[in-house]
C-alpha positions in Angstrom: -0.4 38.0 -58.1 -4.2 38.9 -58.4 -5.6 41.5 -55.8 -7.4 38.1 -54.1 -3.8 36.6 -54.2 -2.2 40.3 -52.2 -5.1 40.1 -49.8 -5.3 36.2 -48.9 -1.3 37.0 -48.5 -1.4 40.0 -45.8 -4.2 38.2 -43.8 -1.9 35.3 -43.7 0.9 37.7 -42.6 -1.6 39.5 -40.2 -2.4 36.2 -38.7 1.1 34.8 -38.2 1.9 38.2 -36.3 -1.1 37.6 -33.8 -0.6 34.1 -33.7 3.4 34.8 -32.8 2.2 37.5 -30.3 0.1 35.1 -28.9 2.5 32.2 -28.6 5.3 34.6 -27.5 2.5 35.5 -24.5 1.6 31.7 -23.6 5.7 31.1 -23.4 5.5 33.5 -20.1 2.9 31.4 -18.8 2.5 27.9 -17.4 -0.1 25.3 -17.8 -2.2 27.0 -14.9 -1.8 30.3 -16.4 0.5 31.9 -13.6 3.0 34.3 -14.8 6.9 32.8 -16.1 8.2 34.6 -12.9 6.9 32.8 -10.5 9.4 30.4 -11.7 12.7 32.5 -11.2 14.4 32.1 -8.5 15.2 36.0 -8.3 10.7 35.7 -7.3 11.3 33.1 -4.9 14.9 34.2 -3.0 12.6 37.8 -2.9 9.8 36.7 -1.3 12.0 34.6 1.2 13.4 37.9 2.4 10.3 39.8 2.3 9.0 37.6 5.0 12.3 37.5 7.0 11.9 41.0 7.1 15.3 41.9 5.0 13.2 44.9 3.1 16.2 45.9 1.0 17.7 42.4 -0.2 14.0 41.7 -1.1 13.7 44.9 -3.5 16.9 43.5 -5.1 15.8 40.2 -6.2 12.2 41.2 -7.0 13.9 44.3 -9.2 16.6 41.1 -11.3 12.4 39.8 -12.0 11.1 42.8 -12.6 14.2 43.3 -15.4 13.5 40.4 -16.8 9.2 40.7 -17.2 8.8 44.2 -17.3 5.0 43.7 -17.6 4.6 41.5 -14.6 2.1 43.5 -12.9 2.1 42.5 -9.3 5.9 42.1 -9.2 5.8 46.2 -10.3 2.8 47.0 -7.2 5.2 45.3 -4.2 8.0 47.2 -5.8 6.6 50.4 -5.5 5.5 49.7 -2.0 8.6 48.8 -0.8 10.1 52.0 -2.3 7.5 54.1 -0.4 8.6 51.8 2.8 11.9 52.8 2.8 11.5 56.3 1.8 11.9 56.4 -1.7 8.7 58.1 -2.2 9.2 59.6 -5.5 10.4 56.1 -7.3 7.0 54.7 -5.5 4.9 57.0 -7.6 6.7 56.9 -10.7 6.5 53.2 -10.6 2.3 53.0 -9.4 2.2 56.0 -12.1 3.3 53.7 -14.6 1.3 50.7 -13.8 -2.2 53.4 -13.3 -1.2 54.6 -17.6 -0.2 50.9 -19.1 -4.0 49.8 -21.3 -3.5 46.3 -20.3 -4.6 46.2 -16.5 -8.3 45.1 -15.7 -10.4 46.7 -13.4 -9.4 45.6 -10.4 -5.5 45.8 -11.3 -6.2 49.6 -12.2 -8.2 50.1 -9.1 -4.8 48.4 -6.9 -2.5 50.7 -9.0 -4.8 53.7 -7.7 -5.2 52.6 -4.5 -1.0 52.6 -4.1 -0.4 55.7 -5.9 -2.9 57.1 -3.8 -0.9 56.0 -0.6 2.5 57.2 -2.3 0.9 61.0 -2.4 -0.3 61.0 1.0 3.5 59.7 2.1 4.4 62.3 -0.3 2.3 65.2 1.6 0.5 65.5 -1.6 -3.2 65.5 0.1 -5.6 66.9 -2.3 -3.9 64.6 -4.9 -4.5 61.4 -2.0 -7.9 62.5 -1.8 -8.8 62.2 -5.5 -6.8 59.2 -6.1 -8.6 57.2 -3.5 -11.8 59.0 -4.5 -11.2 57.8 -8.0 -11.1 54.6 -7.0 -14.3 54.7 -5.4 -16.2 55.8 -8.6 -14.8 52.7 -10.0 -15.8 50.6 -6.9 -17.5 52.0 -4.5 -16.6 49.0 -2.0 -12.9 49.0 -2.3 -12.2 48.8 1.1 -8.2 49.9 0.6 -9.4 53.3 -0.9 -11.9 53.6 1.6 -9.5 53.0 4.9 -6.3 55.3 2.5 -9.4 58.1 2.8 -10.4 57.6 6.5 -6.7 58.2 7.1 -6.8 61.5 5.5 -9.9 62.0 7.1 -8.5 61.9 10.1 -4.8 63.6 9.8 -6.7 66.5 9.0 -9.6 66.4 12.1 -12.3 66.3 10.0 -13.9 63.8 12.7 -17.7 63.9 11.1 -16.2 62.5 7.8 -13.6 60.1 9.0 -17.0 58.5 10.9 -19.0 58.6 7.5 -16.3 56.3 5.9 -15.7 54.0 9.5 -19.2 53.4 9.3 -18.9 52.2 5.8 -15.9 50.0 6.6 -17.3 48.5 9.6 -20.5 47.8 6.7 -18.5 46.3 4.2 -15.8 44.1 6.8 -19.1 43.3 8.7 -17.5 44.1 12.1 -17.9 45.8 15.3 -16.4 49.1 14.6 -18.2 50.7 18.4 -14.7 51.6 19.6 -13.1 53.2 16.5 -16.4 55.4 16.1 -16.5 56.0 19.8 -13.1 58.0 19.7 -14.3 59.7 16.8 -17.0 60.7 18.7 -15.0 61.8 21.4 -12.7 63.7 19.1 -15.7 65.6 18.3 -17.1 66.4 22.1 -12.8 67.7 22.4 -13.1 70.2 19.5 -16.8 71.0 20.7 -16.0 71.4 24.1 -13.0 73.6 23.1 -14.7 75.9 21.1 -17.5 76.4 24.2 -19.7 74.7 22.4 -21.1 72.5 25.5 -24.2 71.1 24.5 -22.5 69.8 21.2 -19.9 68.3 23.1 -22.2 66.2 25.8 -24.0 65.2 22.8 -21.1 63.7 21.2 -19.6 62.1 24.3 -22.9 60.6 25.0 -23.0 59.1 21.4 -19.1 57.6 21.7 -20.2 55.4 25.0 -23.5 54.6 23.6 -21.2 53.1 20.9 -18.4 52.0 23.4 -18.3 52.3 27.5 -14.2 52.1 26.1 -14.6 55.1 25.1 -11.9 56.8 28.2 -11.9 60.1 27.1 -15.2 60.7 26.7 -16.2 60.0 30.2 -13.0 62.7 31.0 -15.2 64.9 28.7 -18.4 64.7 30.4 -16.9 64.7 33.8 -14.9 68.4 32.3 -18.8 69.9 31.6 -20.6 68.9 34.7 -17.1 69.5 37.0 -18.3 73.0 37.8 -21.9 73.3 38.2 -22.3 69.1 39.3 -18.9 67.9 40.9 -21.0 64.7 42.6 -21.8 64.0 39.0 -18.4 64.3 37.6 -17.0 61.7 40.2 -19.8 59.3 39.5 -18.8 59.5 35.6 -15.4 59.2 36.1 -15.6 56.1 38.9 -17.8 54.4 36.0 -14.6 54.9 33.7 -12.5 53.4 35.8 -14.7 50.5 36.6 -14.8 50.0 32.7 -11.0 50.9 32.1 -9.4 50.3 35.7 -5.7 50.4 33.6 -6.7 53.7 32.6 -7.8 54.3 36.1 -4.8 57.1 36.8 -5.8 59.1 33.8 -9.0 60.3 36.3 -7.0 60.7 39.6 -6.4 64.7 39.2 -10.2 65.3 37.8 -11.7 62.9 40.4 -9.9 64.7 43.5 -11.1 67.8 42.1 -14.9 66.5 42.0 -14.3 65.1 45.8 -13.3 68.2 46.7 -15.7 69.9 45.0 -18.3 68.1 46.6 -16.9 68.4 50.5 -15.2 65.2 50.9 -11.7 65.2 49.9 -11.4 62.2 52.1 -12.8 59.7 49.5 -10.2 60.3 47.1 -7.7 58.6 49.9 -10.3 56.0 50.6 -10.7 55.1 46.3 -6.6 55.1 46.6 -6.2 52.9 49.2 -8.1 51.1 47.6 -6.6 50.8 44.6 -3.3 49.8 46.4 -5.5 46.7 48.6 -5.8 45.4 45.3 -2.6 46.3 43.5 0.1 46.9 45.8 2.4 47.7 42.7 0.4 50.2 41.3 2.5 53.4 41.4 0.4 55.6 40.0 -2.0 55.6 43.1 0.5 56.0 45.1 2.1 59.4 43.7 -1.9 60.8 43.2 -2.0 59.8 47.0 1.2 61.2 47.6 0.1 64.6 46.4 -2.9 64.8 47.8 -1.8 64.2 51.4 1.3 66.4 50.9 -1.5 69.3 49.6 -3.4 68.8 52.2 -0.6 69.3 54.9 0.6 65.8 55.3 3.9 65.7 54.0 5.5 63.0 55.9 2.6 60.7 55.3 3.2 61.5 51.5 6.9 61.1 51.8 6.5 57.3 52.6 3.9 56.6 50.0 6.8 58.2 47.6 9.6 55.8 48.7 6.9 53.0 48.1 6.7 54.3 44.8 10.2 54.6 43.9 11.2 50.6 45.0 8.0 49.6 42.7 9.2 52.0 39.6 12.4 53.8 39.7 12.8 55.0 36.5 10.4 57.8 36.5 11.4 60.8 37.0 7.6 62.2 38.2 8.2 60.3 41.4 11.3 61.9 41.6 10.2 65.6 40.9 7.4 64.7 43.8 9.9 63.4 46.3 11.8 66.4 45.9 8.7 68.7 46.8 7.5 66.8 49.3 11.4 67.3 51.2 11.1 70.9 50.6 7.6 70.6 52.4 9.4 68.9 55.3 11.9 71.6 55.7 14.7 70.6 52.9 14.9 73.8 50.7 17.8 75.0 50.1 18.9 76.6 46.2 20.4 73.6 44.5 17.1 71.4 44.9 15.1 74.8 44.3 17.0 74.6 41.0 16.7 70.7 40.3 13.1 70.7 40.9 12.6 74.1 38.3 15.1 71.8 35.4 12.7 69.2 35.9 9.5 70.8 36.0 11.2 72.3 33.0 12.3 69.4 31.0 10.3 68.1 28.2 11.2 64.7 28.9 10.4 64.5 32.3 6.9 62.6 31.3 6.1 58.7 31.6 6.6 56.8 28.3 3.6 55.4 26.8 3.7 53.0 23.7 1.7 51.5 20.7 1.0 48.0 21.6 0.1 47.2 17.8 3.6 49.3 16.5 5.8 50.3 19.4 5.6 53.7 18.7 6.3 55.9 21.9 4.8 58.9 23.0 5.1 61.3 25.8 1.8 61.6 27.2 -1.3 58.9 26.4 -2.7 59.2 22.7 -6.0 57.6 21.7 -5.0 57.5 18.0 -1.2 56.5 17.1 0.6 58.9 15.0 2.1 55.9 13.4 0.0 52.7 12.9 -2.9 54.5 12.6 -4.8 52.5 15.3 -6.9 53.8 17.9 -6.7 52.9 21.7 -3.5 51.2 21.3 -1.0 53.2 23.7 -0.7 52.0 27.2 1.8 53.0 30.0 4.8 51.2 29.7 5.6 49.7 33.3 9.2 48.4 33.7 10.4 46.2 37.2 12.2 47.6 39.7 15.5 46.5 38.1 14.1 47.0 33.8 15.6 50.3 33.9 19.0 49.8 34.8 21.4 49.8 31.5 
């Protein structure tokens, strides 16, 4: 055979590879060019218990389709998030580790394999390593909004407030929505540190900025009522009866700062007056009852307090504060003997003796109110959980 004859030969052998390869490749697609495993029924029993919630039977099935095409792509990417889901942090990464080195992936593929592995490292505690993933990302697109909110989480997990509201800004840019309340707590979060450092003129500045953003914004009007409490207490109350006007479910966040500023200013007596108040308009409300309870019983009216206290109990039982007050407020009246000296130390004690508040968005609970939830991530979420005067009984 003539050199012509050798060469024709290997380019028809070169071209019957490619054109194999290439067949072999349209065989794991259909006419619409969706992938052949969108067609097992491994892909559809998996996704039937992904949305029923059954995390594990899910991984099962999708890891029979992931056997089968081991470069199906998006099959590998829910994988890997479920495995960070349930715990299995380190498989996460070395599947999204995997998908981030294969040549094949486009752009945007690459930048979702990132933007995972990125979210397996900060699972995995591995911070600095978050941080450049999901700043790698962004070289590649600076609009990716799932590197951008995986960053803003770091950001804020480690307090560095004037970042975290750099990237919200450019979130609330790019989903072209009202992001006022998220950067108000950020702002807020800012005035705290400020304020806590002594660093008062910083920290009015700030809390000023978070309601200019959003009136929301509860714990910056507690911030700015904190700096004028001393040298302005008329002030302070007229900052924090604005809060409660805008937040009246937050209302008995204020109670203890707002007596305070009455008193402050020489009349106690309108911190009874706002509390009555309070209870014209919500007889249930408990918590203006036990602020009431303890103001009267400070200010020598014990029996009068006593009554509000009983009030409180039939409306919610289940809290021990009531209890803890009712148990003061019968050693006022002359009931003080050692065993409830002792029962009121073990609960002043107790670090459960605190209301429960919860995550609307996640359930997660929480002694004392949060702005930001540990958990979900979300801001202004937790509220007081209120139960009936028969809820608490098991």
């Amino acid at each position: 055979m003539t050199d012509s004859g050798l060469l024709a030969a290997g380019l028809a052998a070169l071209a019957g590879l490619a054109a194999g390869r290439a067949w072999a490749k349209a065989r794991r697609r259909d006419l619409f060019g969706r992938s052949a495993f969108r067609s097992s029924p491994h892909y559809t029993q998996g996704l039937h218990y992904l949305a029923a919630g059954e995390t594990h039977r899910a991984m099962s099935e999708l890891g029979k389709v992931a056997r089968d095409e081991p470069e199906a792509f998006e099959i590998l990417l829910v994988l890997g998030n479920l495995h960070r889901d349930t715990g299995q942090v380190e498989r996460a990464m070395q599947i999204h580790q995997g998908l981030v080195e294969r040549g094949d992936l486009s752009r945007a593929e690459r930048a979702h394999a990132l933007v995972c592995l990125g979210a397996d490292q900060r699972a995995a505690g591995f911070i600095d390593r978050a941080t450049r993933t999901f700043e790698d990302v962004l070289e590649m697109e600076p609009r990716n909004i799932h590197a951008l909110a995986g960053l803003q989480n770091l950001h804020e997990e480690q307090r560095r407030w004037r970042e975290a509201f750099e990237i919200q800004t450019r979130l609330g840019r790019l989903r072209k929505s009202d992001e006022g309340l998220v950067l108000g707590h950020i702002q807020a979060e800012i005035g705290r540190e400020a304020l806590a450092a002594g660093r008062t003129e910083e920290a009015e500045k700030a809390f000023r900025t978070a309601l200019a953003l959003d009136k929301r914004v509860f714990p910056a009007h507690l911030g700015l009522a904190d700096i004028a409490l001393a040298s302005d207490p008329r002030r302070a109350a007229s900052v924090l009866q604005e809060a409660m006007a805008v937040a009246p479910e937050r209302a008995y966040l204020a109670f203890e700062r707002l007596a305070r500023a009455y008193s402050a200013s020489g009349e106690p007596s309108r911190f009874v007056t706002l509390c009555e108040s309070i209870l014209t308009r919500d007889p249930r409300d408990w918590r203006a009852r036990l602020a009431l309870a303890r103001h009267l019983r400070a200010g020598g009216r014990p029996d009068e307090a006593y009554g509000l206290l009983l009030r409180a109990l039939n409306e919610n039982p289940h809290v021990l504060l009531v209890h803890l007050e009712v148990w003061r407020t019968l050693r006022d009246l002359g009931v003080d003997d050692e065993p409830v000296a002792r029962y009121v130390v073990a609960c002043e004690e107790s670090v459960f003796y605190r209301d429960p508040h919860i995550c609307t968005r996640c359930r997660y609970r929480a002694d004392d109110m949060l702005w930001r939830c540990p958990h979900c991530h979300q801001w202004n979420t937790f509220v007081e959980e209120r139960l009936g005067p028969t809820a608490g009984v098991l």
